[in-house]
C-alpha positions in Angstrom: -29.0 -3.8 32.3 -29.2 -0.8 34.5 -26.3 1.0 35.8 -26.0 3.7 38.7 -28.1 6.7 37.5 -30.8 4.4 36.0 -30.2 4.1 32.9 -30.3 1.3 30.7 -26.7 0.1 29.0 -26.7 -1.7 25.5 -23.1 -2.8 23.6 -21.8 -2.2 20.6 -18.7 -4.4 19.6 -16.0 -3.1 17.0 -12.9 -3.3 15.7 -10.3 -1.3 16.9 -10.3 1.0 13.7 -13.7 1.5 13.6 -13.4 2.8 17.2 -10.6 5.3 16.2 -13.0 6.6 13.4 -16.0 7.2 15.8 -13.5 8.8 18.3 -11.9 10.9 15.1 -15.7 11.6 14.3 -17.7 12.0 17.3 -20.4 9.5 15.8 -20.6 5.8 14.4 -22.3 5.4 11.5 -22.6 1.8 11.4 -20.2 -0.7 9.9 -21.4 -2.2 6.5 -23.6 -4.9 7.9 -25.2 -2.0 10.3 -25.9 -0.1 7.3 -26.7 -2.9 4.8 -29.2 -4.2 7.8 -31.0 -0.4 8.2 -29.5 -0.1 11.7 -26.9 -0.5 14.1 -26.7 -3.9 16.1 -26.1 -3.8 19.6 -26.4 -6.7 22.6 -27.4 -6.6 26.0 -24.7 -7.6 28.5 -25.8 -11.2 28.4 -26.1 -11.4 25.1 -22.1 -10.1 24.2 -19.9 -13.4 23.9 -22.4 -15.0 21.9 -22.2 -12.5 19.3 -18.4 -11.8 19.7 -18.0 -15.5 19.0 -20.4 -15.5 16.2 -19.6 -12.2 14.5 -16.6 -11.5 15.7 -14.6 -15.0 16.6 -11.7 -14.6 14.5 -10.5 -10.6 15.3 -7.8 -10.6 17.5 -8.6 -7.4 19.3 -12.0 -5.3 19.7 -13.0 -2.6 21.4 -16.9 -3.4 23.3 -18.4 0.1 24.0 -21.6 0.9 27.0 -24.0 2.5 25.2 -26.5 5.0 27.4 -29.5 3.6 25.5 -31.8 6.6 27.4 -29.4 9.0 26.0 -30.6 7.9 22.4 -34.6 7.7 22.7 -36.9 5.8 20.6 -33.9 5.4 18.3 -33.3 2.6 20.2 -35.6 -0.8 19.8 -35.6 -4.2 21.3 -36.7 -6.6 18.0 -36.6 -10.4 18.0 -33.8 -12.1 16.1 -32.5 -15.4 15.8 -31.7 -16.1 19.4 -33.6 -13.3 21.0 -34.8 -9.8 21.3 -31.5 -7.4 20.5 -31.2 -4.0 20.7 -31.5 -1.6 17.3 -30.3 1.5 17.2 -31.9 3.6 14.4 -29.6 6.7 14.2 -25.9 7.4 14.1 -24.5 6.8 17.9 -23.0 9.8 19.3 -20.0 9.7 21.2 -21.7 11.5 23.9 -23.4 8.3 24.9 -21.1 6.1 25.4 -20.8 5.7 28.7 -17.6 2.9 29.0 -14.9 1.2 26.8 -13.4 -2.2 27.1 -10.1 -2.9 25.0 -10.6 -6.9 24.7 -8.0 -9.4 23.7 -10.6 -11.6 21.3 -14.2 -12.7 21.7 -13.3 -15.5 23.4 -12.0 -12.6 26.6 -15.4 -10.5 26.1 -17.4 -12.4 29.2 -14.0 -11.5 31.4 -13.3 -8.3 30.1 -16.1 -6.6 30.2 -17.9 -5.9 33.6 -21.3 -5.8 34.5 -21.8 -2.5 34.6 
């Protein structure tokens, strides 16, 4: 999606301690799935309750971060997985790039919690 300055915002869903850590840290690494898969899994806009509910159903709170995808270059690639094309990110996201934070009460509150930015 494309927000104000025209750039293009991808998400990156986590749990509330792996937020403190990036915050602590000034990047994100990944979580083990991320770096078990190579890469760090993001979603489009349209694309966040699905994977909340899939990945994510049974966490009580997360933390759903905008991601300035322009900010991060060819790092970032749209490749087809079950259920569509999803963004990669191939490199540690800096905090500098995020460009909004949701605090969400569940996946089920994703779709209401987070705007369309």
């Amino acid at each position: 999606m494309r927000w104000q300055d025209g750039g293009v915002l991808i998400y990156k869903i986590l749990l509330p301690s792996e937020w403190a850590e990036f915050q602590a840290a000034g990047r994100f690494d990944g979580s083990p799935f991320d770096r078990d898969s190579g890469f760090i899994h993001c979603s489009s806009r349209a694309q966040l309750p699905g994977t909340a509910a899939r990945v994510f159903g049974e966490q009580p709170q997360l933390v759903v971060i905008a991601i300035d995808a322009c900010a991060l270059g060819d790092a970032v690639r749209w490749e087809d997985a079950p259920g569509g094309s999803y963004p990669h990110v191939y490199t540690a996201l800096p905090v500098e790039a995020v460009s909004g934070v949701h605090h969400v009460a569940g996946a089920a509150r994703v779709d209401h919690q987070v705007p369309n930015e």
